[in-house]
N, CA, C and O atoms as CSV, one atom per row, in Angstrom:
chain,resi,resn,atom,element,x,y,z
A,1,UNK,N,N,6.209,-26.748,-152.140
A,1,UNK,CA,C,7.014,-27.419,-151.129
A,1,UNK,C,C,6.201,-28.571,-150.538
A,1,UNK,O,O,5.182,-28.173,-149.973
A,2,UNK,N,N,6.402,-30.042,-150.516
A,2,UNK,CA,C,6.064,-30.722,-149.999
A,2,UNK,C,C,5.612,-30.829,-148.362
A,2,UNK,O,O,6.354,-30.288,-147.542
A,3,UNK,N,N,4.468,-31.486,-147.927
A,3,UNK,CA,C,4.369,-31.169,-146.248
A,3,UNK,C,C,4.852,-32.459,-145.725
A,3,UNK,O,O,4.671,-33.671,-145.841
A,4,UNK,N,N,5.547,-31.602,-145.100
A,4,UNK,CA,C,6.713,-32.597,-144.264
A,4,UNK,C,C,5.701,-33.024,-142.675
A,4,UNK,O,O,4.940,-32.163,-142.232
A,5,UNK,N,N,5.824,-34.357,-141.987
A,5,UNK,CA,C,4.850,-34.792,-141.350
A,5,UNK,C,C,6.523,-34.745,-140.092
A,5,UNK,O,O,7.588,-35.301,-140.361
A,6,UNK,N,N,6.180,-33.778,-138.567
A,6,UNK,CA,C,7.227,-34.565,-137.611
A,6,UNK,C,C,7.211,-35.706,-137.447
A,6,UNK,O,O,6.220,-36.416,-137.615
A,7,UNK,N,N,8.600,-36.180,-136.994
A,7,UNK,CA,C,8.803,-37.512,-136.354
A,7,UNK,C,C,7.703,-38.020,-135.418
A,7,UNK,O,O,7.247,-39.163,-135.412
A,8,UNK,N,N,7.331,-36.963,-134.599
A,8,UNK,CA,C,6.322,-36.884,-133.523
A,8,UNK,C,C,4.810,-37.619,-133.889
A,8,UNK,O,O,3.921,-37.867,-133.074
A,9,UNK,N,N,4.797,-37.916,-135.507
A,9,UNK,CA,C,2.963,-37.819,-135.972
A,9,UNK,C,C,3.563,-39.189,-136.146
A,9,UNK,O,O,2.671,-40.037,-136.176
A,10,UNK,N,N,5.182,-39.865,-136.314
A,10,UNK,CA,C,5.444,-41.083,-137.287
A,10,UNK,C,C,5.527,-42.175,-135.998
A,10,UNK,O,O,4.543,-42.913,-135.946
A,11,UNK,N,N,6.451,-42.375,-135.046
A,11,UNK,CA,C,6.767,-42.674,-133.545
A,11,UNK,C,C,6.281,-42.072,-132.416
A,11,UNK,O,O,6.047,-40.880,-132.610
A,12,UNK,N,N,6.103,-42.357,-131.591
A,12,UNK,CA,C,6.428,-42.117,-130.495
A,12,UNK,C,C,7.730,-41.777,-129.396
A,12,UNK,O,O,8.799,-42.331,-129.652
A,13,UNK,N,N,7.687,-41.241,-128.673
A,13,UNK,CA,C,8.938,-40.828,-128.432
A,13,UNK,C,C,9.462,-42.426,-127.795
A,13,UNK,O,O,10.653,-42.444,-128.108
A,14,UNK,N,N,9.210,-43.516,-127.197
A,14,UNK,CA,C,9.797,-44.287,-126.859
A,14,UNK,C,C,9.800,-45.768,-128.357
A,14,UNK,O,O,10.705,-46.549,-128.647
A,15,UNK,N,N,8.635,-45.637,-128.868
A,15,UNK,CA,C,9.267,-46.338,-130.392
A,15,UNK,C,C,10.470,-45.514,-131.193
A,15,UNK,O,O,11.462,-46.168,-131.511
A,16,UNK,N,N,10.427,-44.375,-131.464
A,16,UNK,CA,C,12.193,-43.428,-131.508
A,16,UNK,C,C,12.983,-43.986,-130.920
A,16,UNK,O,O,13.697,-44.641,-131.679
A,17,UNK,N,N,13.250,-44.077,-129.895
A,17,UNK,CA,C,14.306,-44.585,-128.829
A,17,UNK,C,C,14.741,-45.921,-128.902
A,17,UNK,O,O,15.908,-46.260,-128.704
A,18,UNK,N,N,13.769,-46.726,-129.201
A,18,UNK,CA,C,13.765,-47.583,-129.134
A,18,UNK,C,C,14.436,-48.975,-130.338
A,18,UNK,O,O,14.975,-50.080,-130.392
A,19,UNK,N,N,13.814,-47.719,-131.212
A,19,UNK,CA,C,14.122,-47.919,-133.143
A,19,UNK,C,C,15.556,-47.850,-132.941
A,19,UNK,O,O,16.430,-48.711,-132.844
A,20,UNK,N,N,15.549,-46.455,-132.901
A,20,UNK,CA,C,17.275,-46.261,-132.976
A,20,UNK,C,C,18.085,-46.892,-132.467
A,20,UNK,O,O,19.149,-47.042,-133.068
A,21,UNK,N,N,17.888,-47.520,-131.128
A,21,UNK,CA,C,18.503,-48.047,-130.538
A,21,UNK,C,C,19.164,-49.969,-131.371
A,21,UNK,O,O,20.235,-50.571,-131.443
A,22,UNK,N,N,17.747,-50.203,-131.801
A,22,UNK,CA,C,18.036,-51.589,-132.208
A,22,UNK,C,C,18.428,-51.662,-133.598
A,22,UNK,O,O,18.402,-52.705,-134.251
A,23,UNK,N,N,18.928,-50.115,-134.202
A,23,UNK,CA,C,19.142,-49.911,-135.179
A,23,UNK,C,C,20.980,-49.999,-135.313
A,23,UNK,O,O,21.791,-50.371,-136.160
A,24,UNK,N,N,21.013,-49.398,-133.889
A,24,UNK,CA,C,22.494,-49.114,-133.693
A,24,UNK,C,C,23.043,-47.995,-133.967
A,24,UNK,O,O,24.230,-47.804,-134.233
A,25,UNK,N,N,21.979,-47.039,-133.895
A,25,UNK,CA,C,22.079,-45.440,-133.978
A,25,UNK,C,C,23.122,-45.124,-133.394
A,25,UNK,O,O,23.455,-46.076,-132.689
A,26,UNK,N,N,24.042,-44.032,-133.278
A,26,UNK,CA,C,24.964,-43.375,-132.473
A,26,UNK,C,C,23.513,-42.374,-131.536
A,26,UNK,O,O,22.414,-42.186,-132.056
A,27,UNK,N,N,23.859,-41.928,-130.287
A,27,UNK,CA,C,22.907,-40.388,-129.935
A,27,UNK,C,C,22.791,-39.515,-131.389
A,27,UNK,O,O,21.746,-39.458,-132.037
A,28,UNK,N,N,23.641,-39.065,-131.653
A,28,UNK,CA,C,23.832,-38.132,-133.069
A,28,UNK,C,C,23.038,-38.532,-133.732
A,28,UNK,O,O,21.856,-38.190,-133.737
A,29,UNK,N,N,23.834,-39.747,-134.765
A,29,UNK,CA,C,23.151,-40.106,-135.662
A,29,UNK,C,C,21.315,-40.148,-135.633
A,29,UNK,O,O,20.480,-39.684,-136.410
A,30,UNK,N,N,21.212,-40.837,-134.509
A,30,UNK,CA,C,19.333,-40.681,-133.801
A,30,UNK,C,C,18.760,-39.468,-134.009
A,30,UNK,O,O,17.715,-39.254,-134.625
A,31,UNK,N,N,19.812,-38.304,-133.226
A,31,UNK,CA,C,19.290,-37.303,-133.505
A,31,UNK,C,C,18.995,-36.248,-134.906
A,31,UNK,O,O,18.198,-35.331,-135.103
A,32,UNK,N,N,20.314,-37.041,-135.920
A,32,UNK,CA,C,20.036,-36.747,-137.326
A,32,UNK,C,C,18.840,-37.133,-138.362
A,32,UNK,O,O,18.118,-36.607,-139.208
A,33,UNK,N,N,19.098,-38.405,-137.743
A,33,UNK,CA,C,17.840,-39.203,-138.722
A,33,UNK,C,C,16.614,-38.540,-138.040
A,33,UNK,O,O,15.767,-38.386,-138.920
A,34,UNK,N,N,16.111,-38.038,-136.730
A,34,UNK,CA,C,14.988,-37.878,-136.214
A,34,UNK,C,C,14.639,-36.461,-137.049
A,34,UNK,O,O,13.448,-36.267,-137.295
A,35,UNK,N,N,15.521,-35.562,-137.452
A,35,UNK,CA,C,15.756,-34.421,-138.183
A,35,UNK,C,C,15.301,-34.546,-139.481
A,35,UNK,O,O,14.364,-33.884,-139.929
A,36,UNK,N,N,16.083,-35.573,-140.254
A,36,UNK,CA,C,15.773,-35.996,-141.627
A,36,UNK,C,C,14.463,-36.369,-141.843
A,36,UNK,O,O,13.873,-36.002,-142.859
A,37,UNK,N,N,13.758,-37.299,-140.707
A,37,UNK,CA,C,12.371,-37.349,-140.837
A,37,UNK,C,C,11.311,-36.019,-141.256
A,37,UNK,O,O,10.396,-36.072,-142.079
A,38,UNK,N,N,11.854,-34.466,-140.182
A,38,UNK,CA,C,11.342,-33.959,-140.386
A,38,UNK,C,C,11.189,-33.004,-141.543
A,38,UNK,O,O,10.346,-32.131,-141.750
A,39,UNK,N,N,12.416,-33.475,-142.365
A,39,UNK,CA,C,12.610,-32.769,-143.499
A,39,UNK,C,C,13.714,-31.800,-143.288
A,39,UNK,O,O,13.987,-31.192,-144.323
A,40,UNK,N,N,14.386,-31.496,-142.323
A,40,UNK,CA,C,15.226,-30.911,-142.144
A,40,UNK,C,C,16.564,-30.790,-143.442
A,40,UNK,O,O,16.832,-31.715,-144.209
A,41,UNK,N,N,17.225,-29.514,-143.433
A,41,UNK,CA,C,18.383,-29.861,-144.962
A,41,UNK,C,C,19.813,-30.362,-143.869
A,41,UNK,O,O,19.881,-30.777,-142.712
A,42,UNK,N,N,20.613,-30.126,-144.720
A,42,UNK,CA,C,22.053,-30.475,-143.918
A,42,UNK,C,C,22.342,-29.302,-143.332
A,42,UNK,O,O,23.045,-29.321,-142.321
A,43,UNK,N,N,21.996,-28.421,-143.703
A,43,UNK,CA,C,22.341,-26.581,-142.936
A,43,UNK,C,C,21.404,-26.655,-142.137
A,43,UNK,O,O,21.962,-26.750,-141.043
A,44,UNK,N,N,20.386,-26.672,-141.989
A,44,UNK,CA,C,19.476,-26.768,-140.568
A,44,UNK,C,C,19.948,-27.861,-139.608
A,44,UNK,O,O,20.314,-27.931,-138.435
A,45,UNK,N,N,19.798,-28.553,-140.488
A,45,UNK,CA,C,20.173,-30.215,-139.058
A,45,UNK,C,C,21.274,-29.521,-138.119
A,45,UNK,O,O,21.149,-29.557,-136.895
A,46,UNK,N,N,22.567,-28.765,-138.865
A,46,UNK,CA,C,23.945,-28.526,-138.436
A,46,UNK,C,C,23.811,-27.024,-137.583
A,46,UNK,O,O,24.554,-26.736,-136.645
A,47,UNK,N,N,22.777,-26.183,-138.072
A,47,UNK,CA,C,22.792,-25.083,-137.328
A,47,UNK,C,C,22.250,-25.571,-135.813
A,47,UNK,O,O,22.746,-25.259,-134.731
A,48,UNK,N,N,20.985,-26.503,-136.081
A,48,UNK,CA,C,20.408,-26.550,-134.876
A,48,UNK,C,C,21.155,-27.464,-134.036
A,48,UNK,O,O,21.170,-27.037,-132.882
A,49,UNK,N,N,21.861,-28.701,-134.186
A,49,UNK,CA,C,22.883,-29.183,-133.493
A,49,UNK,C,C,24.213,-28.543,-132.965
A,49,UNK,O,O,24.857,-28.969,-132.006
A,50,UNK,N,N,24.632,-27.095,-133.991
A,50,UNK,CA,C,26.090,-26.457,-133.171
A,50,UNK,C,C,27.069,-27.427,-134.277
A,50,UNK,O,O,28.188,-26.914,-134.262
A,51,UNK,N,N,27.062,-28.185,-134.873
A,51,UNK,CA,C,27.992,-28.726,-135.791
A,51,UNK,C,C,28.082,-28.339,-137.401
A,51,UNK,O,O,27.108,-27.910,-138.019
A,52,UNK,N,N,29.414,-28.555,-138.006
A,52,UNK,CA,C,29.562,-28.039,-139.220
A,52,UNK,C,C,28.768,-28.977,-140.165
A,52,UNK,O,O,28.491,-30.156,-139.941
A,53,UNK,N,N,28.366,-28.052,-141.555
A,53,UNK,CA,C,27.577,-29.209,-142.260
A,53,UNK,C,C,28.370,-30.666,-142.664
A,53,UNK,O,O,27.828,-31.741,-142.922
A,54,UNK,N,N,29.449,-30.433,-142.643
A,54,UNK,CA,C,30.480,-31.465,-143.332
A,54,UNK,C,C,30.245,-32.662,-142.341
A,54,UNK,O,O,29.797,-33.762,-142.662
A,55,UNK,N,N,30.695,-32.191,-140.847
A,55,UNK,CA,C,29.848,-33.072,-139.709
A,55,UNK,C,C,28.972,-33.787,-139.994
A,55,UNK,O,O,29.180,-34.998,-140.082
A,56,UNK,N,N,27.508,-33.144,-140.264
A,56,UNK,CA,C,26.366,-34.105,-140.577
A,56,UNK,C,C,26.837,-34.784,-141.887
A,56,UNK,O,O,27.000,-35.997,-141.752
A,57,UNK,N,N,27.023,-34.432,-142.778
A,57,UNK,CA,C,27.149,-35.177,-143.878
A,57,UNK,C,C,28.270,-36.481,-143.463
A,57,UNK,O,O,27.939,-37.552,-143.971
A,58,UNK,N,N,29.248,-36.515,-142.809
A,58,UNK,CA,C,30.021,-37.557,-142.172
A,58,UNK,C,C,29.242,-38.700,-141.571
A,58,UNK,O,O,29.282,-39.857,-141.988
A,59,UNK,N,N,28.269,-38.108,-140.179
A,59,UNK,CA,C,27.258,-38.973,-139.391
A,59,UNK,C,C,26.019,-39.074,-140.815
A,59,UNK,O,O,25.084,-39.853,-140.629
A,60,UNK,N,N,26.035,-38.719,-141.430
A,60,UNK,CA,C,24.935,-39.289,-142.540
A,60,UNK,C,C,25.449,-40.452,-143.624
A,60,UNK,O,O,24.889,-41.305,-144.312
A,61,UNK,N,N,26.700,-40.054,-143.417
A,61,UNK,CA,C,27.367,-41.087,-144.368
A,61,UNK,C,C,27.613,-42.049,-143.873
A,61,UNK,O,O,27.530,-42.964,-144.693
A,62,UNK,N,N,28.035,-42.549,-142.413
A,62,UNK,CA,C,28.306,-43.494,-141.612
A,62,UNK,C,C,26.635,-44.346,-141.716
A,62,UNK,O,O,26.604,-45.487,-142.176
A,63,UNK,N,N,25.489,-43.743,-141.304
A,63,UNK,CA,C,24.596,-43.841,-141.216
A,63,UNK,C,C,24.282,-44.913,-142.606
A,63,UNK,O,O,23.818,-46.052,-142.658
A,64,UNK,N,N,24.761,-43.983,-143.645
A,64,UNK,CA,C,24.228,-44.574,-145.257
A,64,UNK,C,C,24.741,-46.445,-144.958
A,64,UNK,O,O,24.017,-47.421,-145.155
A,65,UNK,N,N,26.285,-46.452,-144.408
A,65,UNK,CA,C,27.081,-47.567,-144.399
A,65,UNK,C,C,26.212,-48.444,-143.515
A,65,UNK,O,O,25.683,-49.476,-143.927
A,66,UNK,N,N,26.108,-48.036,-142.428
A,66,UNK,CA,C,25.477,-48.969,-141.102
A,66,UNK,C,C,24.193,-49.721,-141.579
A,66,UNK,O,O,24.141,-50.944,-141.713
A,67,UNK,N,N,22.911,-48.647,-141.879
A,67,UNK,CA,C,21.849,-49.351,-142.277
A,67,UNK,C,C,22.053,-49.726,-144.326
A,67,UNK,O,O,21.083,-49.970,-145.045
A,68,UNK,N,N,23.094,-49.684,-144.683
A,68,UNK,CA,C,23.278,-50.400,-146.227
A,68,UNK,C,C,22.155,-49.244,-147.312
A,68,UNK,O,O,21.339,-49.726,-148.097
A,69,UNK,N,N,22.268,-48.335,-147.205
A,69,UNK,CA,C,21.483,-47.434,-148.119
A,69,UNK,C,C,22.244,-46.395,-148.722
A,69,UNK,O,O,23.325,-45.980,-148.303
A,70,UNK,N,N,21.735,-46.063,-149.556
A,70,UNK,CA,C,22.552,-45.027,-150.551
A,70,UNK,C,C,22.405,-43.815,-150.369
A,70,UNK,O,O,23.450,-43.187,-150.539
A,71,UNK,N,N,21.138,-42.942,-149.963
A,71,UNK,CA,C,21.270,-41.524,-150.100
A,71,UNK,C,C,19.965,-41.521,-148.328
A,71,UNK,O,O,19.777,-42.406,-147.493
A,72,UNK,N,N,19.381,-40.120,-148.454
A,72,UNK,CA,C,18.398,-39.865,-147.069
A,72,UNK,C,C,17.467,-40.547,-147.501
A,72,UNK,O,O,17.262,-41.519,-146.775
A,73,UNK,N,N,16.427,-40.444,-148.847
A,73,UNK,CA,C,15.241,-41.171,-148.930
A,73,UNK,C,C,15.187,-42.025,-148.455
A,73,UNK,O,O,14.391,-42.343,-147.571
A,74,UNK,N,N,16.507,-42.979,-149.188
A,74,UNK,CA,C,16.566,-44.270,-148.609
A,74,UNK,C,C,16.539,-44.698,-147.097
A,74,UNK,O,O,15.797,-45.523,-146.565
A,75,UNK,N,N,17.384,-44.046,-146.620
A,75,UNK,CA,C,17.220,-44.287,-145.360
A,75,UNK,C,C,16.155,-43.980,-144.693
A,75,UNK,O,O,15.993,-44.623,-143.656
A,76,UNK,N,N,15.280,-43.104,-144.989
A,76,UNK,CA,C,14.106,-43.015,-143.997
A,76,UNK,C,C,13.370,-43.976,-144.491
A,76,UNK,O,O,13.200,-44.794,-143.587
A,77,UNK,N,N,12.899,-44.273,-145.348
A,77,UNK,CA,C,12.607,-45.880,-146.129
A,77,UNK,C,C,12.984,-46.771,-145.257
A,77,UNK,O,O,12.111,-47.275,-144.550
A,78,UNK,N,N,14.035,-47.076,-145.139
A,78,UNK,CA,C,14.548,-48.280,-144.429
A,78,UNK,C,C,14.353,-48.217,-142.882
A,78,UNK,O,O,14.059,-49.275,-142.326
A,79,UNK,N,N,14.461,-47.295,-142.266
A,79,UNK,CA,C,13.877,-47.265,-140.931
A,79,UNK,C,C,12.827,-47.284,-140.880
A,79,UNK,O,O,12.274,-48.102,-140.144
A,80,UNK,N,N,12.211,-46.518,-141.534
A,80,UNK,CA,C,10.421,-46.580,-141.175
A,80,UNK,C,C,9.940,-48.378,-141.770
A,80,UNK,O,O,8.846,-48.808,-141.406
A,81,UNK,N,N,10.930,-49.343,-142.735
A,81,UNK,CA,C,10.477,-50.328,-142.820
A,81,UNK,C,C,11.103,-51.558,-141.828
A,81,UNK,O,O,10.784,-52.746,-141.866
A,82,UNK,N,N,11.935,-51.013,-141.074
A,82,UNK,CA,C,12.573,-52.009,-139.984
A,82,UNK,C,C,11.487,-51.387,-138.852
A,82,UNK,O,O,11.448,-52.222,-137.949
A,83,UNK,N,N,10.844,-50.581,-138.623
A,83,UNK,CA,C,9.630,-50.427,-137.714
A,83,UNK,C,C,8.503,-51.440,-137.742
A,83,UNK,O,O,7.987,-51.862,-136.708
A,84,UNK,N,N,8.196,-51.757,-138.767
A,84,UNK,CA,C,7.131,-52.073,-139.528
A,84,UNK,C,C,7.474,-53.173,-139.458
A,84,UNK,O,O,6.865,-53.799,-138.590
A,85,UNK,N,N,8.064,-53.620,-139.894
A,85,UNK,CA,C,8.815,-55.172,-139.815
A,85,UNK,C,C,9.515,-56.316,-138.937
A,85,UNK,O,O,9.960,-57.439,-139.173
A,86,UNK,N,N,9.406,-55.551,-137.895
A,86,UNK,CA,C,9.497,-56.041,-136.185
A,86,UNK,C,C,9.302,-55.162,-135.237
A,86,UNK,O,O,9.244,-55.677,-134.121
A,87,UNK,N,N,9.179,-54.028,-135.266
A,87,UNK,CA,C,9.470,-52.939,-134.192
A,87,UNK,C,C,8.210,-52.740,-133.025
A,87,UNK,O,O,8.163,-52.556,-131.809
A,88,UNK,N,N,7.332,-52.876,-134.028
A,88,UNK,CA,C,6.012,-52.591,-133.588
A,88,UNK,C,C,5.185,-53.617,-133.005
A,88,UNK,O,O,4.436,-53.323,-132.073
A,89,UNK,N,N,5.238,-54.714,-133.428
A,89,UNK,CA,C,4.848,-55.712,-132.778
A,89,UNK,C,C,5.194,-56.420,-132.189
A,89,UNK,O,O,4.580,-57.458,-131.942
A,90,UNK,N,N,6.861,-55.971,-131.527
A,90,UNK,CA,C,7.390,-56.549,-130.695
A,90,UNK,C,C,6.868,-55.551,-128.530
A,90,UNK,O,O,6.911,-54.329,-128.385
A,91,UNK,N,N,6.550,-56.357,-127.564
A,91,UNK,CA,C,6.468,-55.949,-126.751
A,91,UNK,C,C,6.983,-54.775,-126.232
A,91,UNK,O,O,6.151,-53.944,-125.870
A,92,UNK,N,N,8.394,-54.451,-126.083
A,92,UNK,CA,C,9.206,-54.270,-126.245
A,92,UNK,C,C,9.112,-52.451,-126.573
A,92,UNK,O,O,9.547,-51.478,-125.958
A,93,UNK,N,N,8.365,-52.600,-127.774
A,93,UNK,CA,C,8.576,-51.330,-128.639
A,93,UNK,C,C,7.076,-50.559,-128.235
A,93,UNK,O,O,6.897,-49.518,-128.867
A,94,UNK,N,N,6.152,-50.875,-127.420
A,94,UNK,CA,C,5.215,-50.686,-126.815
A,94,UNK,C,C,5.842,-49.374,-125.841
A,94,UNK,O,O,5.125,-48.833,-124.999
């Protein structure tokens, strides 16, 4: 099994907030992707939120549309490279 690193070792809790935000996260969605970081499956994400898996897979799919990516890899890819690519060296994200 691969070791999965928390969100916590990748952001900070106000670069999180902050990401998501200029990402155009829904709350949810934030709170999905912050999940997916940790490796979480679609049955965990959904147990620990109180929602059905079909749910997450909906806010994951919206998600896929919003940031233009195809599956989860991708997307954590693409956030962790819109960090990287302004997030961090903007004041702002301090």
């Amino acid at each position: 099994m691969p070791m999965v690193m928390p969100i916590s070792e990748v952001f900070t809790k106000t670069e999180w907030v902050n990401l998501s935000d200029h990402l155009g996260l829904s709350p949810k969605q934030a709170e999905i992707a912050r999940q997916l970081f940790g490796g979480s499956s679609d049955k965990q994400i959904a147990q620990e939120l109180g929602i059905a898996v079909s749910t997450v897979r909906t806010y994951m799919s919206r998600m896929f549309v919003k940031l233009d990516v195809q599956d989860r890899n991708e997307l954590i890819v693409n956030i962790f490279r819109q960090f990287r690519a302004g997030c961090k060296g903007c004041p702002r994200w301090q």
